[in-house]
C-alpha positions as CSV (number, residue, x, y, z in Angstrom):
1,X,184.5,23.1,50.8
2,X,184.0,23.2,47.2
3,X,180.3,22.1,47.2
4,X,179.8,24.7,49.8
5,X,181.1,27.6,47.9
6,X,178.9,26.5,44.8
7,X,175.9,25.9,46.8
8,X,176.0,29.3,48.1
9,X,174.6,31.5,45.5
10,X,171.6,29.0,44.7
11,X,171.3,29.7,48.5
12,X,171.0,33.4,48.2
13,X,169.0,33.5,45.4
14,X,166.5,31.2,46.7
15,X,166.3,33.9,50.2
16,X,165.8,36.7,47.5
17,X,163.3,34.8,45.4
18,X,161.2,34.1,48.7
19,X,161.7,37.4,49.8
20,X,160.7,38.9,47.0
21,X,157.7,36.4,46.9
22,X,156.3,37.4,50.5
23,X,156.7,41.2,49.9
24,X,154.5,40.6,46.4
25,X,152.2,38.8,48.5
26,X,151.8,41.5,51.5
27,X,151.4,43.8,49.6
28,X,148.7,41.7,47.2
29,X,146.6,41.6,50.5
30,X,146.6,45.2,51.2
31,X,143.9,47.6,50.9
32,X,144.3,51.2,48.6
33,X,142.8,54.1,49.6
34,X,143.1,57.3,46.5
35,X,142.5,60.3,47.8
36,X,140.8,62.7,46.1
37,X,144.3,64.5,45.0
38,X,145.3,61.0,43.5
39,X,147.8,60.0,45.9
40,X,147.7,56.6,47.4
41,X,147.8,55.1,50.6
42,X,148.4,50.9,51.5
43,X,147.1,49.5,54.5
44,X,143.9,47.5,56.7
45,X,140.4,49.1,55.9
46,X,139.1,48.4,58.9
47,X,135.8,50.4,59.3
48,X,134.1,53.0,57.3
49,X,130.8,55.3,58.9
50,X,129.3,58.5,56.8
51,X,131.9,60.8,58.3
52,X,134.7,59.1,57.8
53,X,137.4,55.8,57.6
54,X,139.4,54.2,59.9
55,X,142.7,53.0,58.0
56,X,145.8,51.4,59.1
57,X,149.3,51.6,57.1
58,X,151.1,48.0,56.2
59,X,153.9,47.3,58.9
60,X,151.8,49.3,62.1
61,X,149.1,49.3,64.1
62,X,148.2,52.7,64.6
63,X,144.9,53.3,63.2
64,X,143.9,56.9,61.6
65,X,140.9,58.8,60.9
66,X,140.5,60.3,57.2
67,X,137.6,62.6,56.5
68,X,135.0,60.4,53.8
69,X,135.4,64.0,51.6
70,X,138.8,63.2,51.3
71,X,138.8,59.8,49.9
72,X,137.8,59.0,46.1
73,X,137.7,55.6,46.3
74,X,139.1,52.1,48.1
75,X,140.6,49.1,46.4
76,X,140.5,46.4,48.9
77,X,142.6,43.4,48.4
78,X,140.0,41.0,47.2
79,X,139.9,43.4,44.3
80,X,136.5,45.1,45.2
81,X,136.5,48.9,44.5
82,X,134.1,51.3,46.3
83,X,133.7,54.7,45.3
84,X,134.1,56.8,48.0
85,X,133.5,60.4,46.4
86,X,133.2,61.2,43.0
87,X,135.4,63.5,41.2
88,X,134.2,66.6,40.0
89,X,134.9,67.3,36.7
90,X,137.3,69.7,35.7
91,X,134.7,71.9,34.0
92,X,132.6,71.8,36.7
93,X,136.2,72.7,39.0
94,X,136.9,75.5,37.0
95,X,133.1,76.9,36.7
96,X,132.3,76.8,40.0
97,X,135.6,78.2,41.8
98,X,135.1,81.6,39.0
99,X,134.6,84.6,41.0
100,X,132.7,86.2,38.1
101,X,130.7,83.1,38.0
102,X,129.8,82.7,41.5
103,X,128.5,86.8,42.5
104,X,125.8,87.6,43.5
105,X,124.5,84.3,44.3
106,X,124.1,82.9,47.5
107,X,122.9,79.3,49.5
108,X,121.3,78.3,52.5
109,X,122.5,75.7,54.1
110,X,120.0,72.9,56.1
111,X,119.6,74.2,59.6
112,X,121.1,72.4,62.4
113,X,118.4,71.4,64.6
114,X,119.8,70.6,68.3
115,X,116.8,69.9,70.6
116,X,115.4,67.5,73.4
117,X,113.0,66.1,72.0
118,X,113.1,62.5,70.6
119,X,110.1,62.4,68.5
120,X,111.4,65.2,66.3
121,X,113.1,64.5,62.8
122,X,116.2,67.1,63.2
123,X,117.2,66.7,59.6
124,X,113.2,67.5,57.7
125,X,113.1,70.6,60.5
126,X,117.0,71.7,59.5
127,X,115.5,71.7,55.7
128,X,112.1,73.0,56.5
129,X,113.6,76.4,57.9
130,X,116.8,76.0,55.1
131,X,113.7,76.6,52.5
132,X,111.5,79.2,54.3
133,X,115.3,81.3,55.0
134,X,116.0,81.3,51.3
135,X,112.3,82.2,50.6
136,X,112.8,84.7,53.2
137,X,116.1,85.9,51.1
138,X,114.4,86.0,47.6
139,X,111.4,88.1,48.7
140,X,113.7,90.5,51.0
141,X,116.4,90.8,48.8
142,X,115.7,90.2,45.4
143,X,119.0,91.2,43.7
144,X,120.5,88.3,45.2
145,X,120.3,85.2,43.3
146,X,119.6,82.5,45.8
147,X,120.4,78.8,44.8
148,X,117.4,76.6,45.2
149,X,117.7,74.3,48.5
150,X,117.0,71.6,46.8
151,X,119.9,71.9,44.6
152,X,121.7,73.0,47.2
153,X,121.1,69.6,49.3
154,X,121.7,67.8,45.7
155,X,125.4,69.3,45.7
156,X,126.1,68.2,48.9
157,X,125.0,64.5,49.0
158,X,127.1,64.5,45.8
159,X,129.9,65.5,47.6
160,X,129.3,63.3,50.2
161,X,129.1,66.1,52.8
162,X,125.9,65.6,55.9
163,X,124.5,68.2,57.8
164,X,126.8,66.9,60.6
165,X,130.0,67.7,58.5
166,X,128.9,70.8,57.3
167,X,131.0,72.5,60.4
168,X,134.1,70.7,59.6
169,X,134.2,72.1,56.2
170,X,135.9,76.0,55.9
171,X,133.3,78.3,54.9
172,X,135.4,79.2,51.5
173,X,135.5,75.4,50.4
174,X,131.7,75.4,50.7
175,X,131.4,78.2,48.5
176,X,133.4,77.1,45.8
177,X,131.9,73.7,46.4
178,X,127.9,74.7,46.1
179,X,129.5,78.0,43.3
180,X,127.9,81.3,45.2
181,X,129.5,83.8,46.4
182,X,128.0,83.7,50.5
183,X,126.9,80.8,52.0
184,X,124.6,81.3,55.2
185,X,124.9,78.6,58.0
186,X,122.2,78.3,60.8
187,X,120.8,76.2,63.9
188,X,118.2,75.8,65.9
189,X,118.3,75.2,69.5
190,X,114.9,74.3,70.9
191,X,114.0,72.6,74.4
192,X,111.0,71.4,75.7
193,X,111.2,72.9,79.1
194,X,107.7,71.5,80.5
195,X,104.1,72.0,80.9
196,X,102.0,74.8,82.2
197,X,98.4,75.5,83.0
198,X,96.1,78.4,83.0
199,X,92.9,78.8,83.6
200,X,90.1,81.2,83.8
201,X,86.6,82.0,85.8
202,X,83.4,83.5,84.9
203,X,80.7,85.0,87.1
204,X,76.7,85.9,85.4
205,X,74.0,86.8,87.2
206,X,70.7,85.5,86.6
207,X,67.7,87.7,88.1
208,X,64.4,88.1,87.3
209,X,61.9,91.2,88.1
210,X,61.3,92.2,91.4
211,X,63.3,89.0,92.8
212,X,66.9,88.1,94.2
213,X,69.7,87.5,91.6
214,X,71.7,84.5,91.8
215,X,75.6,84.4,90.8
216,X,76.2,81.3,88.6
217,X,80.2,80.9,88.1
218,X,82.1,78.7,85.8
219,X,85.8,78.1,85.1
220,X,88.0,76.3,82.7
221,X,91.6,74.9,82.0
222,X,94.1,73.9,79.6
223,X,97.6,72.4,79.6
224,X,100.2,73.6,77.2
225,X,104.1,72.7,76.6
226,X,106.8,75.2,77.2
227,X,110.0,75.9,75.2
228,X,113.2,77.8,75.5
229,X,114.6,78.4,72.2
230,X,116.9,79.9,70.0
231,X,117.9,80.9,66.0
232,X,121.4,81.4,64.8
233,X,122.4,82.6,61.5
234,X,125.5,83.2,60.4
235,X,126.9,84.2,56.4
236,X,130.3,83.6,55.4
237,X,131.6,85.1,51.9
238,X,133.7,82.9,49.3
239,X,136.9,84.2,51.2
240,X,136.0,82.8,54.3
241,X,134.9,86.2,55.8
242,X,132.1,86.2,58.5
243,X,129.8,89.3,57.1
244,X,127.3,88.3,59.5
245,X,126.2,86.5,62.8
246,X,123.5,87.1,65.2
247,X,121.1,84.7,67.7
248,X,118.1,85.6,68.7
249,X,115.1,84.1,70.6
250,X,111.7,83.6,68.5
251,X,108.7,86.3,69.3
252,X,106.4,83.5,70.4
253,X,107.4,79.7,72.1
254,X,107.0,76.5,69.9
255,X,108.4,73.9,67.9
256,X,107.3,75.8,64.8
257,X,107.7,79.4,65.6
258,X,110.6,80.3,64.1
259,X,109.5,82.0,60.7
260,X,108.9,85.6,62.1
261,X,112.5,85.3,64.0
262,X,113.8,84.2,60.3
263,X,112.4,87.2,59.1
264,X,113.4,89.7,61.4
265,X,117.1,88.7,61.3
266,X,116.9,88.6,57.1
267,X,116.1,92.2,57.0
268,X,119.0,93.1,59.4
269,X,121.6,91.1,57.2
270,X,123.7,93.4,55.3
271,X,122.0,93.2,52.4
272,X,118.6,93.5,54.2
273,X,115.9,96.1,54.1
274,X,116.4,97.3,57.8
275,X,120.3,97.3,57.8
276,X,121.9,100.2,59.6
């Protein structure tokens, strides 16, 4: 009985040392994820894609969704670290989210192109109409200060933030984000709706003096596509105030008519020549 009672607390302590040893070790194999407020959270990486990172805590099974803008950086359990987003600095923090700072300056964002057409690369369409709306802007509007696109697009990879985000993102944050005052969004729906011909005929007459005329006719075709499409713009200011939004379809059809459409709804922005 005595032997008992003395082996006891080498008994307990031996639990508590192995206990002690397996927690240690579970938590040794667990993944960190800081977030870009600092805090920390320990679990299972288990997939990460440009939007965002699946994660599950230590002890379930459940597994989450955080937004890739959300996350600074993961230190998996092997020790690897992978920087997620980077910090901005807290210059840059303070600089950029000054009111005084940010008037009077505005950016375009890259359009979202939605369209059925396979052979067409959405995202250098989205930045080809991004550059001719802020050229559109600066020649229309000239007291605003419009941020160059490409700095613009610059500011975003940084951030981490894709075209595809871009909507997930409250218009304010953006602001603050990219340091201007508005920010316009805009997409462009386009569909190729088919084929259509037209043709046309032509009827001379060839006579000569004093003899019969005869009619000589000739006709010709040609094939072109058809498209149904359609602009949207629409300018949020650093508050998170819509000041503007409007769709229109383009004058003429075509994968590239969209500049006079671009042009007509500038001017009828609020700071516009035409606005009423």
């Amino acid at each position: 009985m005595k032997n008992l009672l003395n082996s006891t607390p080498i008994s307990i302590l031996s639990f508590l040392i192995l206990f002690l040893s397996f927690s240690a070790t579970a938590q040794n194999n667990s993944d960190t994820v800081i977030m870009m407020d600092g805090k920390e959270r320990k679990g299972k990486v288990t997939a990460i894609n440009d939007n965002e990172i699946t994660f599950i805590y230590t002890g379930e099974t459940l597994e989450y969704k955080i937004n890739r803008v959300k996350v600074n950086k993961i230190i998996f359990a092997s020790g690897r670290t992978q920087l997620i987003s980077e910090k901005s600095t807290k210059q840059n923090t303070q600089s950029t989210s000054n009111l005084a700072i940010r008037k009077g300056k505005m950016a375009v964002l890259p359009f979202k192109v939605i369209t059925n057409m396979p052979s067409v690369d959405k995202e250098a369409v989205g930045r080809q109409i991004q550059t001719d709306c802020s050229n559109t802007i600066k020649k229309d509007a000239p007291m605003i200060e419009v941020i160059d696109p490409r700095i613009v697009n610059a500011t975003l990879a940084k951030n981490n933030i894709s075209v595809n985000q871009l909507e997930t993102i409250l218009p304010s944050e953006l602001a603050i984000t990219l340091g201007v005052e508005h920010v316009v969004f805009g997409s462009y729906d386009v569909e190729n709706t088919g084929t259509r011909t037209s043709g046309s005929t032509v009827t001379s007459y060839k006579s000569k003096k004093n003899r019969k005329g005869t009619a000589i006719s000739s006709g010709s075709s040609y094939t072109s596509d058809t498209y149904d499409s359609k602009i949207t713009m629409d300018i949020y200011n650093d508050k998170g105030s819509n000041i503007y939004s409007v769709s229109r379809k383009p004058f003429m059809a075509g994968l590239d008519k969209y500049h006079s459409t671009i042009k007509y709804l500038v001017k009828r922005a609020p700071f516009g020549s035409k606005h009423k």
